[in-house]
N, C-alpha and C positions, 0 to 999 in steps of 0.2 A: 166761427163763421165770420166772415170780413165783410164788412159793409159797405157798397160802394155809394155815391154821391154822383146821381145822374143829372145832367141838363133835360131838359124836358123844354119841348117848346109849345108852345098853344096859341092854334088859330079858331077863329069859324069862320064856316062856309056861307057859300052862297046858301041853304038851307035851312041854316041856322045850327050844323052839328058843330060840335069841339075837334076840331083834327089835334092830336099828342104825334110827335114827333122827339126819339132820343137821340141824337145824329150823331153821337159815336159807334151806330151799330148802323148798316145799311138796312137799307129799306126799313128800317123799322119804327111804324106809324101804325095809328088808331085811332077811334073815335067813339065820341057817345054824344046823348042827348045832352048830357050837365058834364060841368067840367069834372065832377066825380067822376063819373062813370067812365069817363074820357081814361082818368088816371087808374082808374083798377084795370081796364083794358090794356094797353099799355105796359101795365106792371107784368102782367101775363107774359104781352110778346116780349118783354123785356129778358123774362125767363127762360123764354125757348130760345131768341138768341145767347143767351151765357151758356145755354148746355151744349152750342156749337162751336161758340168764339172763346179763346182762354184770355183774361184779363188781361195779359200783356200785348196782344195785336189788337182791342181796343183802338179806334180812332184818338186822336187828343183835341179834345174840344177846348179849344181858343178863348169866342168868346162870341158874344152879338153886337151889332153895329148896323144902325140904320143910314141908308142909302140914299141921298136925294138926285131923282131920275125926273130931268124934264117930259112931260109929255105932250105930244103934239097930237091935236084933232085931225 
């Protein structure tokens, strides 16, 4: 079995949930109350996209880089 090494991104909302985001697969996002819960959800969809995506049409995630955006009132 081949182990992959996924990016995993984590925000929270305006509610206070964890959104999980792995953006080498589209659309594919989650959420929980604790960032655990966040990543066992997550791991799930992560599952059901590989039993449709095969390893090599994978996106290629790059990297992250924060942005500064003026904003105006």
């Amino acid at each position: 079995m081949e182990k992959l090494h996924l990016p995993i991104i984590i925000e929270i909302d305006e509610d206070g949930y964890y959104i999980v985001s792995c953006p080498i697969f589209k659309g594919c996002h989650s959420y929980g109350e604790t960032i655990d819960e966040a990543l066992v959800n997550i791991q799930e969809v992560i599952e059901m996209c590989l039993e449709e995506t095969k390893v090599e049409e994978l996106n290629t995630f790059v990297g992250f880089r924060e942005l500064e955006v003026a904003q105006y009132a």
